[in-house]
Structures are given as C-alpha cells and as structure tokens.
C-alpha positions in Angstrom: 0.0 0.0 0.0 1.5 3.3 -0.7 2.6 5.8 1.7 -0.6 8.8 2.0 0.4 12.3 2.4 -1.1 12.5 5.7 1.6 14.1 7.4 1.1 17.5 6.1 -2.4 17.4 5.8 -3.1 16.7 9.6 -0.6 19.2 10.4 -2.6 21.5 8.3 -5.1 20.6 10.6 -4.2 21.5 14.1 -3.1 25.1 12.1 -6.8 25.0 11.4 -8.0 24.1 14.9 -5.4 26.6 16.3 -6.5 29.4 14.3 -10.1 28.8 14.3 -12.7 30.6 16.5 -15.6 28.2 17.8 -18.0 28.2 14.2 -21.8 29.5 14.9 -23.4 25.5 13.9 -25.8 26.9 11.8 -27.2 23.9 10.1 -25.4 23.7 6.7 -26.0 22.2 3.9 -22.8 22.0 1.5 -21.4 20.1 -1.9 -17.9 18.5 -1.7 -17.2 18.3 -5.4 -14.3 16.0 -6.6 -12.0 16.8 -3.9 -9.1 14.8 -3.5 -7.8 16.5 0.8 -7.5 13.9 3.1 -8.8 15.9 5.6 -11.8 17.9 5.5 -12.9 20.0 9.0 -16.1 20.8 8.8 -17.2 22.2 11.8 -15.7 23.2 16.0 -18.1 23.1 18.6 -18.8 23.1 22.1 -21.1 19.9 23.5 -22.9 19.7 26.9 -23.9 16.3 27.9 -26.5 16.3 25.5 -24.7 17.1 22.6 -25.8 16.1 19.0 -24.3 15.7 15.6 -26.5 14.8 12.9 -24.7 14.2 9.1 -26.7 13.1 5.8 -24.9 12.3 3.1 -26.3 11.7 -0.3 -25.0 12.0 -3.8 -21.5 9.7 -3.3 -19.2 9.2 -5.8 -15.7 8.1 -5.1 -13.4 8.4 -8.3 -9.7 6.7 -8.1 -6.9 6.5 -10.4 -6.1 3.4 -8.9 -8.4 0.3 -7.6 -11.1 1.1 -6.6 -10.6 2.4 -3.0 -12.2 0.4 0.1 -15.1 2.3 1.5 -13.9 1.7 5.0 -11.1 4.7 4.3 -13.4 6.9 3.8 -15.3 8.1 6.6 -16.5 11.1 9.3 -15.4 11.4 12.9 -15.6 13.6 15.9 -11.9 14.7 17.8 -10.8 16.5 20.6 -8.1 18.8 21.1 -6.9 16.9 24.0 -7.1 13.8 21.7 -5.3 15.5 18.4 -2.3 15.4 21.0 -2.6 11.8 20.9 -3.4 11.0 16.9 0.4 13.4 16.2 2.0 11.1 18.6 0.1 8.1 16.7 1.7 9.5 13.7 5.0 10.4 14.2 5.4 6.4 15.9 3.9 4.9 12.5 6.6 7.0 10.5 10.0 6.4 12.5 8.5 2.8 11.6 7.6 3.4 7.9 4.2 2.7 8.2 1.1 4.1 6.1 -1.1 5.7 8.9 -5.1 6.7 8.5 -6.9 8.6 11.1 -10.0 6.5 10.8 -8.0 3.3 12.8 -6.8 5.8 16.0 -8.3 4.9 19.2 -8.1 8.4 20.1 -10.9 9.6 17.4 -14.6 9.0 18.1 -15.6 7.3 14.7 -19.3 8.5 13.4 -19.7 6.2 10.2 -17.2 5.0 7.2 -18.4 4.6 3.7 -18.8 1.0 4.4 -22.0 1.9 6.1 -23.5 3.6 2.7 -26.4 0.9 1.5 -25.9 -0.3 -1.0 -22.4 1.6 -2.2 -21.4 3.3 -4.1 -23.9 6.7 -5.3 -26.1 6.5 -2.1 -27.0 8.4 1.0 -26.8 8.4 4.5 -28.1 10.0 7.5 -27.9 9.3 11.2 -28.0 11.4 14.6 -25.3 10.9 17.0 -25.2 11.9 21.1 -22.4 13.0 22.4 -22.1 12.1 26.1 -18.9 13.3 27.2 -19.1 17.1 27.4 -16.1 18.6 25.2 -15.2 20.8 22.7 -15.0 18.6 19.5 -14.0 18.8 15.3 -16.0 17.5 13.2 -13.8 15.8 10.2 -14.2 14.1 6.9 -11.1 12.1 6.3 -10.2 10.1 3.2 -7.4 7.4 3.4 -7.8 6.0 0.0 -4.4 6.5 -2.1 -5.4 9.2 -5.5 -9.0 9.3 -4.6 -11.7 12.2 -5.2 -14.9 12.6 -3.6 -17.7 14.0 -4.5 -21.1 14.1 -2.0 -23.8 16.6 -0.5 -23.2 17.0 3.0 -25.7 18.4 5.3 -24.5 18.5 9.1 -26.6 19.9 12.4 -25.1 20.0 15.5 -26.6 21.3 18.9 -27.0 20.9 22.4 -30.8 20.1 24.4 -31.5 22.8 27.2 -33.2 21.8 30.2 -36.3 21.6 28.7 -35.3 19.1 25.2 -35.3 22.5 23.3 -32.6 22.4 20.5 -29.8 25.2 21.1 -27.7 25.6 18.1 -25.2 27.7 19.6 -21.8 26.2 20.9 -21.6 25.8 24.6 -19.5 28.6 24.8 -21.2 31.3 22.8 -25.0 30.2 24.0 -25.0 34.2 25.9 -23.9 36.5 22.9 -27.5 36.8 21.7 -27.8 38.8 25.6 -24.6 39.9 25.8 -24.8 42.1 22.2 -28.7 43.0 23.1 -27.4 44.1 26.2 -24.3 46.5 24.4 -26.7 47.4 21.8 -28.6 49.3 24.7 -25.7 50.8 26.6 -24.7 52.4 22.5 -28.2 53.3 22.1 -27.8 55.1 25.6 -24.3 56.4 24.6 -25.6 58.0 21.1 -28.2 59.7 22.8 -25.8 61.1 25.5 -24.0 62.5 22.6 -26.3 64.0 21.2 -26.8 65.7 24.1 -23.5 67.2 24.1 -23.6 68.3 21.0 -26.8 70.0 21.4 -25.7 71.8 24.2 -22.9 72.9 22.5 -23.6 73.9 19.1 -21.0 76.4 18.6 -18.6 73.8 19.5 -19.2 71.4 16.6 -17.4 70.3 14.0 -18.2 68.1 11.1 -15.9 65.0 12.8 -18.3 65.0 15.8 -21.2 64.2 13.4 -19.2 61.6 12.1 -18.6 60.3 15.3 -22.4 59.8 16.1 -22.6 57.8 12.9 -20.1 56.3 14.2 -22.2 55.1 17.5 -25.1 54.7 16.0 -23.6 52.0 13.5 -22.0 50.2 16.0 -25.5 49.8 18.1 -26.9 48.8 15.0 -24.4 46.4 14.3 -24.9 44.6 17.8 -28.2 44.6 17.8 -28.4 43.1 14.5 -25.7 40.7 16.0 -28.2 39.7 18.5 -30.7 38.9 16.2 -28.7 37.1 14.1 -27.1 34.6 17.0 -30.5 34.4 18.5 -32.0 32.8 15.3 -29.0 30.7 15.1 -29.1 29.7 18.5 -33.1 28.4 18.6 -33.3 27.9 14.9 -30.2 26.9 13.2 -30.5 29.7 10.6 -30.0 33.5 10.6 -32.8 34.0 8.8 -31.4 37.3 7.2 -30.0 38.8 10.0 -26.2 37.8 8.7 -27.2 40.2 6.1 -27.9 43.2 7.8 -24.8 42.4 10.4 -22.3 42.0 7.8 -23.9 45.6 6.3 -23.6 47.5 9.7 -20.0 46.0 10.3 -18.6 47.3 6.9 -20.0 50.7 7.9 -18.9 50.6 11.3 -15.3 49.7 10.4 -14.9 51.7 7.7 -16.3 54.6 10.0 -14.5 53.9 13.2 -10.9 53.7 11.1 -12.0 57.0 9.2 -13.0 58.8 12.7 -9.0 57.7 13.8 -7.7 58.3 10.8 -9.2 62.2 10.8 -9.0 62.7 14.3 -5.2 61.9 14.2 -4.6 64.4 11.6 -6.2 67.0 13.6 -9.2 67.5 10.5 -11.7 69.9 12.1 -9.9 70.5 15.1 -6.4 71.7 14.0 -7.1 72.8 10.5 -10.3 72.2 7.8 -8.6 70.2 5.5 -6.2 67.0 5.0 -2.5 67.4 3.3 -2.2 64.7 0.1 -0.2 62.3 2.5 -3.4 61.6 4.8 -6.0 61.8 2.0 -3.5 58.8 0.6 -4.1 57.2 3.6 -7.6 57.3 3.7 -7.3 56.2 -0.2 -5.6 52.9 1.2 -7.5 52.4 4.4 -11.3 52.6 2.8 -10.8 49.7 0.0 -8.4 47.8 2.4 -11.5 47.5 4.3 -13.5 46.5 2.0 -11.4 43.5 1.7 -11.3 42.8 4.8 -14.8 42.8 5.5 -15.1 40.5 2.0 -12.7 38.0 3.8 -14.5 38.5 7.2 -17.9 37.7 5.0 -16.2 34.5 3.6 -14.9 33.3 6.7 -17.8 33.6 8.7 -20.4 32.4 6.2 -18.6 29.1 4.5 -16.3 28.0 6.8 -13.3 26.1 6.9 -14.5 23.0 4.7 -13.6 25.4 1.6 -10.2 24.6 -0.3 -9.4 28.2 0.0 -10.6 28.8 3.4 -7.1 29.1 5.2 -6.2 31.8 2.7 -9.0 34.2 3.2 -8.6 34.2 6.7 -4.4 35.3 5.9 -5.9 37.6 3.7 -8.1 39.3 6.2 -5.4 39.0 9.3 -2.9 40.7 6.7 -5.0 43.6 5.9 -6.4 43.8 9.1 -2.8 44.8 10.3 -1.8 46.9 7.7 -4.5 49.3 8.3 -3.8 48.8 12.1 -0.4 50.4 11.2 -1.7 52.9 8.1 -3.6 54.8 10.9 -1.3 55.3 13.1 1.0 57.5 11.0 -1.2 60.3 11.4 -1.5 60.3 14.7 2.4 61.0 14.3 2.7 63.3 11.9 0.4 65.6 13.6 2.5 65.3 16.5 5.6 65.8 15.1 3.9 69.1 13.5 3.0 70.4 16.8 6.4 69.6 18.1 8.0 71.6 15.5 5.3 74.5 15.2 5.8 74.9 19.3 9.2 76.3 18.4 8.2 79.0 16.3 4.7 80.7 17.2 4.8 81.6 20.7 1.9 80.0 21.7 3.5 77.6 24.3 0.7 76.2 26.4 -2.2 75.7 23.7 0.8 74.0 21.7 2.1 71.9 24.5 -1.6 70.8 25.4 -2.6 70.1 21.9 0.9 67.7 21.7 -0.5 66.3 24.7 -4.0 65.4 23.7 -2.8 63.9 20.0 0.4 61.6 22.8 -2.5 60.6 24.7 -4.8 59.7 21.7 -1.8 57.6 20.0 -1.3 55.6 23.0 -5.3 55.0 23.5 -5.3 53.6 20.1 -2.2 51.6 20.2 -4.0 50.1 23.8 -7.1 49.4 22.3 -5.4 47.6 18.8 -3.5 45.6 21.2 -5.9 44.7 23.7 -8.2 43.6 20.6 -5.8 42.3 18.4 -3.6 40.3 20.4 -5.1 39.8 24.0 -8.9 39.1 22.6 -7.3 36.5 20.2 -5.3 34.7 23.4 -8.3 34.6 24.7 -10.3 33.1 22.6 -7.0 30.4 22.5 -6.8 30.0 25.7 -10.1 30.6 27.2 -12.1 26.6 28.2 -14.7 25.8 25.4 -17.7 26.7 28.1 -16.1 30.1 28.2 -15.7 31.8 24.5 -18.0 34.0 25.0 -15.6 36.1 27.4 -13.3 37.1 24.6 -16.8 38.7 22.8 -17.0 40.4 26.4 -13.7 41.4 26.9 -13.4 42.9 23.3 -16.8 44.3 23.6 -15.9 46.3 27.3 -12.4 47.3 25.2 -14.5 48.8 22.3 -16.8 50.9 24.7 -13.9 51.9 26.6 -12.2 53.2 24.0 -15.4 54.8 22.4 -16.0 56.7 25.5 -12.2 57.9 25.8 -12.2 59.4 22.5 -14.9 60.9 22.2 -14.4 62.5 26.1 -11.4 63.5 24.5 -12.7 65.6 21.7 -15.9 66.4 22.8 -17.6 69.5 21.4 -16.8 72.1 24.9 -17.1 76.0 24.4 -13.9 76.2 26.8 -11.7 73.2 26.0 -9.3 72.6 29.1 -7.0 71.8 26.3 -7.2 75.0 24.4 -8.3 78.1 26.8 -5.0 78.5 29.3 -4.0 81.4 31.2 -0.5 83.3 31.5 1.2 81.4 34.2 0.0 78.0 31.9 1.4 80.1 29.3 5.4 80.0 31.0 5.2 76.7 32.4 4.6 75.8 28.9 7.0 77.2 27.9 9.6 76.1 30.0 8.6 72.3 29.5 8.8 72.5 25.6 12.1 73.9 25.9 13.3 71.1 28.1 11.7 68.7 26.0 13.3 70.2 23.2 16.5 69.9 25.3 16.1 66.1 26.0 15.5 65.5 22.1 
C-alpha cells in the first residue's frame, strides 16, 4: 500500500484548529465536489452532555486512479483537542516505523460512520444522529485514506445541544449568551448615542463636522450589535439567521470603515487643528477605505462558509494581513500631527495651547495603540486559551475594550465652548514654555 500524504495534511489541521474561532453550527448544507484533501474540517463546537451531531450524506461518488478504494477509508469522525495530542504522537510512531497511517483506525478519534455503512455503495446516502455524552469541545472531520482518490457528495450537518427543557440550542456551549450579551451593548450604544447627542446639542457652537461623524459612528456600532443579537438568537433556537447575517455584515462594513476613518481624521487633527487633509493623509484614507472592504469581504467568507472550503485558510491570511496593515496605516497620522506640533511649538509663541494640543494627540496615540493591542492580540489569546464553556468572554472582553475606548475618544474631543486643552492662562502660558524647551533639550 503506498505511503498517504497524511503528514502535512493533519498538520494543516491542528493550524486549522489553532486558528479557528468556535463556528456559529448553523445547520449547513454544503457540496464537496471531486475533492481529493484527506482531511476535510467541517465544523468546531462546544457539546454539553447532551450534545448532538447529525450528518446526511447523499450523492457519493468516489473516483480513483487506482483500484477502486475500500469504503472503509473513507469516513467522518468527531476529535478533541486533547485527543489531536494523541493522533500526532500516533503518527509520528507509524513513520519512524515506515508505516502508512489513516486517522480512521486511531483509538483516540470517536468514529461517526465509514463509507462501508452507505447501503448499498457506491452513489447512495446516509443520514444518522449521534449523542455525544462526554461534554467537550470537539471537530467535526471528513477524512479520506484512500491513495489518489476524489470525492464527490452533499453534505448536510446539524449540530446542537438540548436545554433543560429538550429544546434544541444551536449555539456552541461557549457562545450560548452573545445573543444577551450584544442586546445588552446594543442598549448601553443606544444610551451612549443619545448622551451624545446631548453634548452636541448643548454645545452647538462647538461642533465640528468629525463630531457628526462620530455619532454615525455610534449609531452603526449599536446597529451592528443589535443586529448581531438577532442574528445569533435565530442561530441559536433555529439553526438559521434567517437574514440577519445580512444586515450584520452591512452594519460592520459601515462601522469599520467609519471607526478607522474617525482615527484616521481625528489623528490628523481635520476639524480640530485645521479644515482640510494634506495629500499624504487623504493617501491614507485612499488605502484604508478599500483595504476594508477587503477585509470585510474576507470577514464575509470566513464567517459564512467555513473552513471545509479549499481556500478557506487563505482568506482568513488575507483578512489577518489587511487587518494589520491598516492597524499600522492609521497610526502614521496620529504621528505626523504630533511631530507638526512639536516643531510648530518652536516658532509661534503660543507655548501652552501647543504643549496641550501635543498632549492630547500623545494621549490619543497611546489609547489607540492600547485598544489595537488589547483587541488584536489579548482578545485572540483569549479566545485560544479561554475553556470551550467560556468563548464568549473574549466577545466580552473585546466588547468592554471597544466601549472603553469609544468613550475615551470621544471624552477627549468632545464639542466644549472652553476646551481645558485650548483656553489657558498666563502662568500656563510660561510653564509651557519652560517644559517645551526642556523637552526640546532632551530630544
């Protein structure tokens, strides 16, 4: 029997599991066409101790270049994490000892069905429910052992856990509160867009065309979490969004787009420092806006196939790569208009007012590099890290970032007839002056 390339495809595997977040289970209903991967993940989830998986299978053709492959090498099955430890070490023994390995004969995989169980094979169907009894997060797999083989089948696959009282909840164990959790932000936004418009009410003369942006800006992002509410609570009693994946998906462009655009113009001190943008920062908008869009294409794909596509893996580079690129495209304006101050501060006399601009625009950079961290990097540890039963505190924690950092910036530059930032006196005025010139000093 020759050798499979198994190796690198269960490799590619625990990349996947690493890198995936816990998928939504909506019920899905796919076609695998000709497809030759030995491994094929189709779903993560979190099961309580009345876990289901239900698979149907119809459609089945298996196409070899070879003899024709043994139905027994074809076949689904549930696996751990803890258990993936297991099938590596399984793997690596069988090739120090040059020996063909197949995931379907590990003891450490909980087998569903083979192609042996297809009546009568081949071009049949298939369709069974399976409890799961111990409590775990688990991957549900396709795997095909048979040497230059291509499958082809329509695969529908419902997983879910039974509440207390035999109701079906779609959601993973871990992420059965975001429908409350978002409905519950979606309120404190709605509050927050309100208290806004408050303030800019009360001070008209004050306003500038960024703070209207900025209550788009709020008034997307309740939109967007209520409509994220909606769409896991279909999920979660349903199985389906019914629509509300569509209107989501629309309020997250906008929000994004607007949230990086408010940074963006707020860094370069639009509306605040002067009424216009220099070419260098309308460039960066130029790169930011469709760089978005991409990224909210990738975000689209990933969230709405899932990781049984071939090109799956690659959207979800494509959307960590622009994702950081325009992490680091609005941050240079933030520094250029510091750097201005810095250098204007030397020549127009106006000490204090400069000083406390260049002290606003420091503590603005460092609130956005916190809050890119803190949702870039710590949110993603824990969702890594975090036990399956607990996912849904990396949508809190990112969540209570997001509002934190909302309220910050826009406390920051909120429309006030006598900024604290901008209306000094004389004795301001020389202290001022005496810091910038040992600043200067330092530098």
């Amino acid at each position: 029997m020759q050798k499979l390339p198994f190796p690198a495809a269960l490799a590619a595997t625990l990349f996947l599991l690493l890198l995936l977040h816990p998928a939504l289970a909506e019920i899905k209903s796919l076609k695998i066409t000709s497809d030759a991967r030995s491994m094929i993940l189709f779903e993560k989830f979190g099961f309580t101790h009345t876990g289901h998986v239900a698979i149907s299978v119809s459609s089945v053709s298996v196409v070899s270049s070879l003899s024709r492959p043994d139905p027994s090498r074809l076949g689904f099955f549930l696996l751990s994490e803890e258990s993936l430890i297991q099938v590596l070490i399984e793997l690596q023994q069988q090739s120090e000892q040059s020996q063909p390995f197949c995931v379907l004969d590990s003891q450490y995989i909980n087998l569903l069905f083979t192609f042996r169980d297809l009546s009568p094979p081949p071009n049949t169907s298939f369709s069974q429910s399976y409890p799961v009894t111990a409590p775990n997060e688990y991957s549900l797999f396709f795997s095909n052992c048979a040497p230059e083989s291509r499958v082809t089948m329509d695969v529908r696959t419902e997983v879910y856990n039974l509440d207390a009282g035999g109701i079906r909840d779609y959601l993973s164990a871990g992420l059965t509160h975001l429908p409350s959790l978002f409905f519950v932000f979606s309120v404190v936004y709605f509050g927050f867009l309100g208290f806004w418009i408050y303030i800019c009410l009360t001070n008209r003369r004050s306003v500038h065309r960024i703070h209207l942006l900025m209550c788009g800006l709020i008034l997307m992002k309740a939109l967007n979490l209520i409509c994220a509410a909606e769409d896991k609570h279909y999920v979660k009693v349903t199985g389906t969004p019914h629509g509300w994946d569509i209107l989501f998906y629309i309020f997250q462009f906008i929000r994004v787009v607007l949230l990086f655009t408010v940074i963006v113009l707020i860094g370069t001190g639009w509306s605040f420092l002067k009424p216009f943008l220099q070419e260098k920062e309308k460039k960066v908008l130029m790169i930011v806006i469709p760089l978005q869009v991409l990224a909210n294409v990738a975000s689209v794909v990933i969230g709405e196939t899932g990781p049984f596509i071939k090109d799956w893996v690659t959207w979800n580079q494509v959307f960590l790569l622009v994702d950081i690129i325009c992490c680091c495209a609005i941050i240079f304006p933030i520094v250029w208009s510091i750097r201005s101050l810095r250098e204007t501060s030397k020549t127009d006399g106006k000490a204090a007012r400069n000083l406390a601009k260049l002290t606003l625009f420091r503590q603005f950079y460092i609130v956005v590099i916190g809050y890119l961290y803190f949702t870039r990097i710590v949110v993603f540890a824990l969702k890594t890290i975090a036990a399956y039963k607990y996912q849904w505190v990396s949508n809190a924690a990112e969540e209570i970032a997001s509002l934190a950092f909302y309220m910050v910036m826009f406390y920051m530059f909120r429309p006030v007839e006598k900024n604290e930032y901008f209306v000094l006196d004389d004795e301001e005025e020389e202290a001022a002056e005496i810091a910038l010139r040992d600043e200067e000093f330092e530098l």
